[in-house]
DRENPA-3360 file (N, C-alpha, C; in nm, 2 decimals, always signed):
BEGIN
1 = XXXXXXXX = +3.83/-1.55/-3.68/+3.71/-1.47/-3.63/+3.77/-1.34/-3.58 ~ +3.73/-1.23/-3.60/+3.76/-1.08/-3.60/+3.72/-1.07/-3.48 ~ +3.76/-1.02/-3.37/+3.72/-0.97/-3.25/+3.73/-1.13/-3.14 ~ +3.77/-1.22/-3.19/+3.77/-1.31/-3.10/+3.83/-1.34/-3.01 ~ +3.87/-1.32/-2.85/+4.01/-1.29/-2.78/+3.97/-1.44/-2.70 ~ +4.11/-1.52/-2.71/+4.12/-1.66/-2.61/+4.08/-1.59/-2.45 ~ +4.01/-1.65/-2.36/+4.01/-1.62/-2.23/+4.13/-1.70/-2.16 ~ +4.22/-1.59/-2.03/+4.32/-1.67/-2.03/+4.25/-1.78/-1.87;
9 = XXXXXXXX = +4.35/-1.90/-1.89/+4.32/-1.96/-1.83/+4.40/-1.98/-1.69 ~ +4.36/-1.89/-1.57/+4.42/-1.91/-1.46/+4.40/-2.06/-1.38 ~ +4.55/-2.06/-1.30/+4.49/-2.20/-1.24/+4.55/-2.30/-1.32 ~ +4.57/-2.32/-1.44/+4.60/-2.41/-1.47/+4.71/-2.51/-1.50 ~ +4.84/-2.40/-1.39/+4.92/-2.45/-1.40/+4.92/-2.60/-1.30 ~ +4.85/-2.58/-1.20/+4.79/-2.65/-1.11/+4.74/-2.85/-1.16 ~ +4.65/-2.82/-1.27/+4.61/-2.92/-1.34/+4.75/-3.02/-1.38 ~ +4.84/-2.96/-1.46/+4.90/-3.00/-1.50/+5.10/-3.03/-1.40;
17 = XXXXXXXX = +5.05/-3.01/-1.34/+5.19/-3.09/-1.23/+5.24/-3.20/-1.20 ~ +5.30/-3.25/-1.16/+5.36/-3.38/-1.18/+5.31/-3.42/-1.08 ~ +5.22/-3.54/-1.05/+5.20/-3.59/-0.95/+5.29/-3.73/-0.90 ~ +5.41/-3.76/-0.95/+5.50/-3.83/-0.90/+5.53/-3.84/-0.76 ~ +5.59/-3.73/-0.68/+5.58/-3.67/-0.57/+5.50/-3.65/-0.48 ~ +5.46/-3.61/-0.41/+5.37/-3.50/-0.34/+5.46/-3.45/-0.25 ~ +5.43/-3.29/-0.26/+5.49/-3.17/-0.20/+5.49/-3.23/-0.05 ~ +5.63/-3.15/+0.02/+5.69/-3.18/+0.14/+5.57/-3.14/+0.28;
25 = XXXXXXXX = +5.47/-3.04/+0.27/+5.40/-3.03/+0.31/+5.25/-3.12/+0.31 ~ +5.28/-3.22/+0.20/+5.12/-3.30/+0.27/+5.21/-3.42/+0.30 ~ +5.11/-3.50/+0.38/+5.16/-3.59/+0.42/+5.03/-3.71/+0.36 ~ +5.07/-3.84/+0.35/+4.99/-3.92/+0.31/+4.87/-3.96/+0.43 ~ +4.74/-3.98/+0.44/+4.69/-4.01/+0.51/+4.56/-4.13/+0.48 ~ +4.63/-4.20/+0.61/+4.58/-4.33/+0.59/+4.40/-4.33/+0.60 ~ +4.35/-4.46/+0.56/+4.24/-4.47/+0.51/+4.18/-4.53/+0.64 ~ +4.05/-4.51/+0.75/+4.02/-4.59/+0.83/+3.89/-4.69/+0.74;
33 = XXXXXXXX = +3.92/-4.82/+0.78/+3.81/-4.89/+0.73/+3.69/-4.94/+0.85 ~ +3.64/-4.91/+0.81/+3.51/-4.92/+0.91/+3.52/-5.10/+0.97 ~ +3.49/-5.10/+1.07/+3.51/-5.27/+1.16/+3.41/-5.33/+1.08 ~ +3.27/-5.29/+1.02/+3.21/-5.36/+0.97/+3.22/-5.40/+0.82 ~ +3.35/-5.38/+0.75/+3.34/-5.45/+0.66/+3.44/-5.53/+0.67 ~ +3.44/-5.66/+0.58/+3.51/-5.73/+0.56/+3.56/-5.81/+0.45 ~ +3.70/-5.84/+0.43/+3.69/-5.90/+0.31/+3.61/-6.03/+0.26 ~ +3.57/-6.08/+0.17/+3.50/-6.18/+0.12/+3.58/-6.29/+0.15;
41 = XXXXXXXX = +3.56/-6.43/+0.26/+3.65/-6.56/+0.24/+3.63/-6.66/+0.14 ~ +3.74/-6.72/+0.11/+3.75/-6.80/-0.01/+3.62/-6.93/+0.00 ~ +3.63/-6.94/+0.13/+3.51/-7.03/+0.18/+3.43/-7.02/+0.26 ~ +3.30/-6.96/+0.26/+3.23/-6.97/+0.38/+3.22/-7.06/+0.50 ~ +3.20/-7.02/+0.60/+3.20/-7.06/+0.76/+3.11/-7.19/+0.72 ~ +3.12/-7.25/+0.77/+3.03/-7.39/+0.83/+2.87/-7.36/+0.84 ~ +2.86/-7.24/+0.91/+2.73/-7.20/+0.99/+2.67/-7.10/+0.90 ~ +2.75/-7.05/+0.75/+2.73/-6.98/+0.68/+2.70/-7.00/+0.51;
49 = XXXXXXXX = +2.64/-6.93/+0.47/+2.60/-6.97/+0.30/+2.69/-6.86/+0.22 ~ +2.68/-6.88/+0.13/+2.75/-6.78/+0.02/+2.67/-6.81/-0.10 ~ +2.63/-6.68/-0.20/+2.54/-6.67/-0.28/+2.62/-6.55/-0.37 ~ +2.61/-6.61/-0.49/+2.70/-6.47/-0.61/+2.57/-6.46/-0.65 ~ +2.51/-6.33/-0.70/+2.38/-6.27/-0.72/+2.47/-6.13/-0.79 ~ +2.38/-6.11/-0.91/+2.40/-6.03/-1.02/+2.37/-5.89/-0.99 ~ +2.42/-5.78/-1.06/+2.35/-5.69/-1.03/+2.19/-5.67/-1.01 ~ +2.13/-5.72/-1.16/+2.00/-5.71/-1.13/+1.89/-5.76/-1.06;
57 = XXXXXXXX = +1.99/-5.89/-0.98/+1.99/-5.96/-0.82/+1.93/-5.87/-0.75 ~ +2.06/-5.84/-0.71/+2.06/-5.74/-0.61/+1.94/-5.63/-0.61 ~ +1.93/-5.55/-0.71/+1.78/-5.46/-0.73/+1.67/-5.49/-0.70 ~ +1.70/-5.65/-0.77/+1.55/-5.70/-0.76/+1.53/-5.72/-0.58 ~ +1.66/-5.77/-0.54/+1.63/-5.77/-0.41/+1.57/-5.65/-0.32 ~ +1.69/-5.55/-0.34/+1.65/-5.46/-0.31/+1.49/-5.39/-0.31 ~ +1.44/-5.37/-0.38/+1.30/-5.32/-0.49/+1.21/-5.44/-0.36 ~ +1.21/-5.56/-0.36/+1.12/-5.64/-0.27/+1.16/-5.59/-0.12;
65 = XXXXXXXX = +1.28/-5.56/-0.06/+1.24/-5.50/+0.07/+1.21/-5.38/+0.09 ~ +1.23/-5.31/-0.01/+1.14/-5.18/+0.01/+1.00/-5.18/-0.01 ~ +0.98/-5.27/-0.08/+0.84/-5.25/-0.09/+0.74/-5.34/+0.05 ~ +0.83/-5.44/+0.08/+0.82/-5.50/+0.22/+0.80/-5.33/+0.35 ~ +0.89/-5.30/+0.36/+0.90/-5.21/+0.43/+0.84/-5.11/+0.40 ~ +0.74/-5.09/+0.29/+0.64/-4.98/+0.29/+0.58/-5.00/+0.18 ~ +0.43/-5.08/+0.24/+0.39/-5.12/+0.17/+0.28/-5.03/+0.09 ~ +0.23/-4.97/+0.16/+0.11/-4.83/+0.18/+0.18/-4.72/+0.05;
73 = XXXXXXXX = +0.32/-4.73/-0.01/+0.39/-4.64/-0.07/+0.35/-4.66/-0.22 ~ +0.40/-4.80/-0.26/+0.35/-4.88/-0.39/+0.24/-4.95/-0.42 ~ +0.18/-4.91/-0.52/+0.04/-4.97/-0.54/+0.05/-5.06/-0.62 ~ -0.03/-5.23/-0.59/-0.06/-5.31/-0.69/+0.06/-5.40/-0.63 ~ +0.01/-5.54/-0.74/+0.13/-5.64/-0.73/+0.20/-5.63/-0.80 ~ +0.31/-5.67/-0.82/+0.41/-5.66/-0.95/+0.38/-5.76/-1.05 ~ +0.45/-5.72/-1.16/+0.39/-5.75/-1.32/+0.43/-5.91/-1.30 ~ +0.37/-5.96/-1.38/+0.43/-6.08/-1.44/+0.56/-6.17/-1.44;
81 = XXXXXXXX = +0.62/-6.08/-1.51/+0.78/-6.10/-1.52/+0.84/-6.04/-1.40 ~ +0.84/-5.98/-1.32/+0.89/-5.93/-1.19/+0.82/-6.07/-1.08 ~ +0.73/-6.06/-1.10/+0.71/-6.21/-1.06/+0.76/-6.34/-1.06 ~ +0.81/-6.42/-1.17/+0.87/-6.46/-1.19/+0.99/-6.44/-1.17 ~ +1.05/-6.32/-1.22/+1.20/-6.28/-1.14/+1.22/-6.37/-0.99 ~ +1.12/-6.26/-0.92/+1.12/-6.29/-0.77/+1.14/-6.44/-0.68 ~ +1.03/-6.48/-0.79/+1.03/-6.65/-0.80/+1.17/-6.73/-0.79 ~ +1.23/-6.70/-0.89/+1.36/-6.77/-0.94/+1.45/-6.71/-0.86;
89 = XXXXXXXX = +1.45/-6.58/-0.78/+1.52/-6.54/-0.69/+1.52/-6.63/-0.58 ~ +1.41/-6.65/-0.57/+1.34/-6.71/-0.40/+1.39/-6.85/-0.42 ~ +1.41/-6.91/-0.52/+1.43/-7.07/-0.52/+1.61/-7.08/-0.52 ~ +1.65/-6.92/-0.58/+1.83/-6.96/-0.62/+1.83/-6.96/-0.48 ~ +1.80/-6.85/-0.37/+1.87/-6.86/-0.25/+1.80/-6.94/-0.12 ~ +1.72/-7.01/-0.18/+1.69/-7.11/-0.09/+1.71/-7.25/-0.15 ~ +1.81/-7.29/-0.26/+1.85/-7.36/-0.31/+1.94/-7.43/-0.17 ~ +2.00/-7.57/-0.20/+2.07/-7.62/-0.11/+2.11/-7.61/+0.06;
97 = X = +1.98/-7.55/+0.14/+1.93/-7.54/+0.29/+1.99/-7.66/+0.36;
% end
């Protein structure tokens, strides 16, 4: 192409550096974890349940307390099959009480 000129690319030596190292001026800095989380135990507490729930679990859970928590926002009851979902939700985690 006749008149075509590459644009040069500043900066980019930057991209490409070895990141093996890091330069004598940074220092690594540690990660604070918040007190409220915690790792997952291999066995739940005595006084405690444990429940594996899917992603679309979780939404669906999600999706029912929001709508709990504002009800005036969404109109109508949910469909059918959201119903059902809910259903089979409500019986997995009140399974074995």
């Amino acid at each position: 192409m006749k008149g075509f000129r590459r644009a040069q690319l500043r900066g980019s030596e930057e991209l490409f550096r070895p990141t093996d190292q890091l330069p004598p001026h940074q220092e690594v800095m540690a990660v604070d974890v918040p007190s409220d989380v915690r790792p997952v135990p291999a066995a739940p507490a005595p006084d405690q349940r444990s429940v594996r729930l899917s992603n679309e679990e979780i939404e669906l859970l999600a999706d029912a307390v929001q709508h709990l928590k504002f009800p005036h926002q969404q109109s109508g009851r949910p469909s059918m099959e959201r119903f059902e979902q809910l259903e089979t939700l409500r019986a997995k985690l009140l399974a074995n009480i």
